[in-house]
N, C-alpha and C positions, 0 to 999 in steps of 0.2 A: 595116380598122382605120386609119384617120388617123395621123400622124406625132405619137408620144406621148413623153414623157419619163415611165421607168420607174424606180423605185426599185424592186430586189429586197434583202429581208431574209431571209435565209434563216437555217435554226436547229432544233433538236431540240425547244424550245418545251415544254418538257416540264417544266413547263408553262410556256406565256406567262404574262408579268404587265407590269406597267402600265410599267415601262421599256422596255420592249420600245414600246409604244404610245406611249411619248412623245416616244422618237428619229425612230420612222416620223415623226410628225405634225411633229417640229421640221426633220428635213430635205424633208419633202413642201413644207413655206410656206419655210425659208431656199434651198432649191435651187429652186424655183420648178417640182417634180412634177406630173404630172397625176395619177400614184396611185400608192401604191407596193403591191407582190404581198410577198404573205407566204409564203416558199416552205419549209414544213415538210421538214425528212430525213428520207429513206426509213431509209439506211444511212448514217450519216455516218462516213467514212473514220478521223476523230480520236477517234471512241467505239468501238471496234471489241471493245473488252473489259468496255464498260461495258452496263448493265440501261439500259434507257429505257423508259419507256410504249410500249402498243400502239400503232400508226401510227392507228387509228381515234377513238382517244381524243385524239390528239396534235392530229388534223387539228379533229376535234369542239370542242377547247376553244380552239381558234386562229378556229373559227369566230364562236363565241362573244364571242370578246375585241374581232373587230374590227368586230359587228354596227352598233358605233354610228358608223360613220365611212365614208360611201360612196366615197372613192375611197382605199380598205383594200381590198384582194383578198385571198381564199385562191385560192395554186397550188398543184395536186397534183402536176406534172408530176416529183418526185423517185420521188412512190409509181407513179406509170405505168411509170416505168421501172425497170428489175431491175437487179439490184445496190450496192455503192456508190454515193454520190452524190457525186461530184466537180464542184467548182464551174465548172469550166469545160468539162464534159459540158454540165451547165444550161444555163451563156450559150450554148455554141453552138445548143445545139436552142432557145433562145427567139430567136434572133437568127436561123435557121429559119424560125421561126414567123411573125417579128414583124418585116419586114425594114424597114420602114422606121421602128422607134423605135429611141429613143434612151434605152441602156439603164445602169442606175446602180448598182455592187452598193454596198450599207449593211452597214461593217464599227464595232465599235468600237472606240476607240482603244488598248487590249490585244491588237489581233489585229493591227496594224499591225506589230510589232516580230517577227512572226512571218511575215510574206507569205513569206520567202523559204522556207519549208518548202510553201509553198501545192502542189501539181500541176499540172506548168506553168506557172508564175506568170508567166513572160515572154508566153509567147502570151495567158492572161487580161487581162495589163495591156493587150493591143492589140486585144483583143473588146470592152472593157467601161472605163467609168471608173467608177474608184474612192471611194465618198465616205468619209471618215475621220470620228466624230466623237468627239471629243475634249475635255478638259478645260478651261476657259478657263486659259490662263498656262503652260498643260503643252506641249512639245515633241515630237516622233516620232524615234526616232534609229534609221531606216530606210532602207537605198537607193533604198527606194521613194517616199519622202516627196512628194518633186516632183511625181509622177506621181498621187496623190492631191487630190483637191477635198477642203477639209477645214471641219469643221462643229464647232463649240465649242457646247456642252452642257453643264450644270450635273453634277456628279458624281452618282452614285446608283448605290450601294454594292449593290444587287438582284440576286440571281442567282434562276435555277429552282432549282440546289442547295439555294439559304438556304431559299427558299419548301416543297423537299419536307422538308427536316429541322426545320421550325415545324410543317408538319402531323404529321409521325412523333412529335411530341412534343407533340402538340394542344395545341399555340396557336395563334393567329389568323391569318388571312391579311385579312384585312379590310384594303383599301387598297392590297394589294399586286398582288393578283390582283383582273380585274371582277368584280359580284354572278355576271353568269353563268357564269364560268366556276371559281369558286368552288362554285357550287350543283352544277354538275359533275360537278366535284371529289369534291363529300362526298354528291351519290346513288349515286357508281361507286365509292366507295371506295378511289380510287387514295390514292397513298403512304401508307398508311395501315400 
């Protein structure tokens, strides 16, 4: 593999929806990416109490979301491996993997104000650089702030949360989530 500039997104995706798609795509063209990977959790350490979709369905409608956009990848490498998925488990084994790219993790600008809870957030800050994107006019009031590349993005107020409690109350997703991964959605009956 050639010397690559990676965006990794990673996320329970549960399900993705068009926010999700639209930060990849606005830090892939403002950071100047060759592609970014879409790294679904296996185990994500911060949900350790919560219900989440089945890993198969997770990975399935992630495929789905990013069919239209070839340099969108699905990586499984959370589900390859057992246990928790700690984020700087990942960067090491992709920086393993992948020793001569150049790798980017994609947080949003909500998760910034929280890095110092990360797991090992000092050695992650020195595997990997960080892109922050952020509100336009909005500020980060983080120790980390420096140490972040930061990317201003239009607000959009989207979660999977909002998206599964529209469907548990069937209304629409139309717009929020793609056709396919919507059709998905409502042949598997998930949040339903």
């Amino acid at each position: 593999m050639k010397d690559n500039r990676i965006g990794i997104l990673g996320g329970t995706f549960d399900p993705p929806h068009v926010g999700h798609l639209m930060i990849a795509k606005q830090v892939l063209e403002q950071c100047r990416l060759d592609r970014i990977w879409f790294i679904p959790s296996a185990e994500p350490p911060h949900k350790k109490n919560s219900t989440i979709t089945k890993g198969k369905d997770r990975i399935e409608m992630v495929k789905r979301a990013i069919v239209d956009e070839d340099r969108f990848e699905l990586c499984l490498l959370e589900f390859e491996r057992q246990g928790l998925s700690y984020t700087i488990d990942t960067v090491k084994e992709l920086k393993r993997m992948y020793p001569t790219s150049h790798l980017y993790f994609i947080i949003g600008g909500d998760m910034v104000d929280s890095l110092h809870t990360w797991d090992r957030i000092d050695e992650l800050l020195n595997e990997i650089t960080f892109i922050a994107v952020k509100r336009p006019g909005s500020d980060f009031k983080s120790p980390y702030q420096d140490s972040l590349v930061q990317v201003e993005f239009p607000t959009i107020d989207l979660s999977s949360t909002w998206i599964r409690e529209q469907i548990k109350s069937g209304r629409t997703t139309d717009y929020y989530v793609t056709a396919e991964v919507r059709k998905y959605i409502e042949e598997n009956l998930l949040y339903e």
